[in-house]
N, C-alpha and C positions, 0 to 999 in steps of 0.2 A: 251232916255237913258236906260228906264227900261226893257224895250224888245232888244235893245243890249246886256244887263246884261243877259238876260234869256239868250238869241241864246248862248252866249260864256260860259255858264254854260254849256248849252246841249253837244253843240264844245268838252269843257272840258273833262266830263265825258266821253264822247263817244270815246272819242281819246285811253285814258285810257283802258274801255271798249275793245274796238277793239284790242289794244296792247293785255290784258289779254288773249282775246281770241286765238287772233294769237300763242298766246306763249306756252299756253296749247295745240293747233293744235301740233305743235313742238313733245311738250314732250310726246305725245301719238303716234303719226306717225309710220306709221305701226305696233300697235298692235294691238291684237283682231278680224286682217281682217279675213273675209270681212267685220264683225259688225264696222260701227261708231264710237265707243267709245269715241273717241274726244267730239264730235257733243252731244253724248248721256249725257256725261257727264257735258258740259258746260249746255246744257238746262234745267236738272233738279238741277241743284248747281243754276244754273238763275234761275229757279223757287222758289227753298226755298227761297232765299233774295229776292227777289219781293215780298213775303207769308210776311217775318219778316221785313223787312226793311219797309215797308209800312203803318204795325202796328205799329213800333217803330217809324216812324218817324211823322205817321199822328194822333196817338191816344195817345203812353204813353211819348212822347218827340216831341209837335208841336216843328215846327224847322222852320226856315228861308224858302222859297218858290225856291231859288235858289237853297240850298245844297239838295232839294228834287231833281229837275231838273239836279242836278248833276249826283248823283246816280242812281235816279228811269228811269227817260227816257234819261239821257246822259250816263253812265256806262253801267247799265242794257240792255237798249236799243239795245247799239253794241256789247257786250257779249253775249246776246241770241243770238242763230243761227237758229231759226225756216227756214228762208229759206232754209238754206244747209242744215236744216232736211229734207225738200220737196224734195231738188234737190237730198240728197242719198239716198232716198224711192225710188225715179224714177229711178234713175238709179240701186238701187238692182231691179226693176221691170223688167226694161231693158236688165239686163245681166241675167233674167229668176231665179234670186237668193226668189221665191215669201216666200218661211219659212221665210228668215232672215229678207226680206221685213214686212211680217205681225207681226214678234217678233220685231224686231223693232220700227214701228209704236204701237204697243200694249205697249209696256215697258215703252217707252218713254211716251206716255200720262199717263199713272198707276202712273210710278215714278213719272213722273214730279209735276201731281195734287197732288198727298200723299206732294211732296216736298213743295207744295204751302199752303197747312191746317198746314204742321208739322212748316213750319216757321211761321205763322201768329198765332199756336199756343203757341209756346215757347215764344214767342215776347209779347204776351199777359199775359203771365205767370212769366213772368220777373219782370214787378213792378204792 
């Protein structure tokens, strides 16, 4: 019964997750092209809360093992889009786009890690 509890936590989150993300795709859709923005922007907004939520949930507020499982790898999980980062690097690669390709790939890793210290250190700073 305690590993159906997890699986349906992950389910849970991730569903959520996934909605978020879809719906931010949505609200960004066609701007900024040919830059990502969607994608760039779900990934490092996923990286600060993976940075804060991780520290808030594992160091100043232990919490239940589930509502981690919710959030951290059910939410977080299917809100990050690392793979549609891959697949629109390749395809700016593809369509010979190589600047927006390498500002791209550079930003996103910059921001994203800056996102993941800046959450885990506000998180830290809290109590």
């Amino acid at each position: 019964m305690e590993t159906l509890t997890k699986i349906l936590s992950v389910a849970f989150g991730g569903a959520i997750g996934a909605v978020a993300r879809y719906g931010l795709n949505l609200l960004f859709a066609k701007t900024f092209a040919p830059f990502p923005f969607a994608t760039f922007f779900i990934n490092v907004t996923g990286s600060f809360l993976i940075g804060f939520l991780l520290i808030l949930l594992q160091d100043k507020f232990p919490t239940n093992e589930n509502l981690g499982l919710v959030i951290i790898v059910g939410f977080l999980g299917a809100y990050t889009t690392f793979s549609t980062f891959e697949f629109e690097t390749f395809e700016l690669i593809q369509t010979r786009q190589l600047l927006w390709a390498i500002f791209y790939v550079s930003l996103s890793f910059a921001v994203g890690l800056l996102s993941v210290i800046s959450g885990a250190l506000i998180a830290r700073r809290l109590i």
